[in-house]
C-alpha positions, -999 to 999 in steps of 0.1 A, spaced: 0 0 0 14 34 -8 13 58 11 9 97 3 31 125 12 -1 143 23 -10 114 45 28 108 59 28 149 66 -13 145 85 3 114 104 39 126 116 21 158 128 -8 133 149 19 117 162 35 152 177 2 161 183 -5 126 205 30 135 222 23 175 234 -13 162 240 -2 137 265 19 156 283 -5 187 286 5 212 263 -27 233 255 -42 226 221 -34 267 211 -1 261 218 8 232 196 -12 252 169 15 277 171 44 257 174 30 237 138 19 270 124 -19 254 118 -46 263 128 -65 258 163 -95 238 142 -66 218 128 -51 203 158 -88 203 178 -96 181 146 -65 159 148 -72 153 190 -107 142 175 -92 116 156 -72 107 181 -98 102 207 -121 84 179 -90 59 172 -86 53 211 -53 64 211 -62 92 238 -88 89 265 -125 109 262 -116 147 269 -124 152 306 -143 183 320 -117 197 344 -127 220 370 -94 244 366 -85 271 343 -64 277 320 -38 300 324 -42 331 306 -13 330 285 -27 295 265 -64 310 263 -81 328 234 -82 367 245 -121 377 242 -129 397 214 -119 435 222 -148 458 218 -152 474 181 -150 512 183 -137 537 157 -158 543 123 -144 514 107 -148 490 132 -186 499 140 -198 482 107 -195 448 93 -198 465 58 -169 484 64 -148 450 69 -161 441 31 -130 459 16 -102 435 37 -78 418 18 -84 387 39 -120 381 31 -125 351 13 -90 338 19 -75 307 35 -67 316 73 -40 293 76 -22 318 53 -19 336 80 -10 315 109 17 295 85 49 302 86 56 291 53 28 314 38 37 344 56 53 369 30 25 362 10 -3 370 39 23 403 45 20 412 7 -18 408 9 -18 432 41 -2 454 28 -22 466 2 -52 459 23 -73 496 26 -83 482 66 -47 473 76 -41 498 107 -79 494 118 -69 454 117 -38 465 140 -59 482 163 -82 459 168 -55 429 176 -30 452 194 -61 455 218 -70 420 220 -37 414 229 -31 435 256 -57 414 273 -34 382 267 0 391 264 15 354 260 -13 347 226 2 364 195 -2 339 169 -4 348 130 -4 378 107 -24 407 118 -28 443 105 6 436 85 27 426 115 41 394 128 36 389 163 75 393 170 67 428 155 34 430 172 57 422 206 80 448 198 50 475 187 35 469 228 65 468 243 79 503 228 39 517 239 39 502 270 80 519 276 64 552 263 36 549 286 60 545 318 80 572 302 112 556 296 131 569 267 137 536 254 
């Protein structure tokens, strides 16, 4: 039986998946680290669990902690955010969102940005997400990586404090 490249890629990455799984890595977290998305690995742990190679998912009683968790949705204000229509003219609509979450896709989603009409309104809106959950920057956002995105907070939050930095 041969097997395809696309099924050797899907079963090398359950078998990392299986790995971080076991040994508690949250499921947002191994989506970064594989550059996929979140519906990607939740998918994979469900084929896992269907397989019987992990037990039933468990209802636990703790939280998470904040760095692993999806920050809620910051609040649209400003003219463009206000209205769905507005959002119409993004470069992103329609497209695949793993092109920006995947590494290997990631000049291509910074190309599309950057000729995208609501690309500092898209900034905006995830720089303030992200203030909520400092440890989640994952993908390409209002034209900026999240090492960029990093660097973009940490230069506000110096200029808030005052330092000269």
């Amino acid at each position: 039986m041969t097997v395809s490249r696309t099924q050797a890629h899907i079963a090398a990455r359950r078998a990392e998946v299986l790995r971080a799984t076991r040994e508690g890595v949250y499921q947002a977290t191994i989506a970064a680290r594989f550059g996929v998305s979140l519906a990607t690995i939740t998918a994979d742990v469900a084929a896992l669990r269907r397989q019987g190679r992990l037990p039933a998912a468990r209802r636990s009683t703790r939280r998470a902690p904040v760095a692993d968790t999806a920050p809620p949705p910051a609040p649209p204000t400003g003219p463009v955010l206000r209205s769905a229509q507005a959002w119409a003219d993004a470069a992103c609509l329609g497209r695949d969102t793993d092109d920006w979450y995947d590494p290997r896709t990631e000049r291509r989603a910074l190309a599309r940005c950057a000729r995208c009409p609501l690309r500092a309104a898209c900034l905006d809106l995830a720089m303030r997400a992200e203030v909520r959950a400092p440890g989640h920057r994952y993908g390409i956002f209002g034209g900026l990586t999240p090492e960029q995105r990093d660097d973009l907070h940490r230069v506000r939050r110096d200029a808030a404090r005052g330092d000269p930095t």
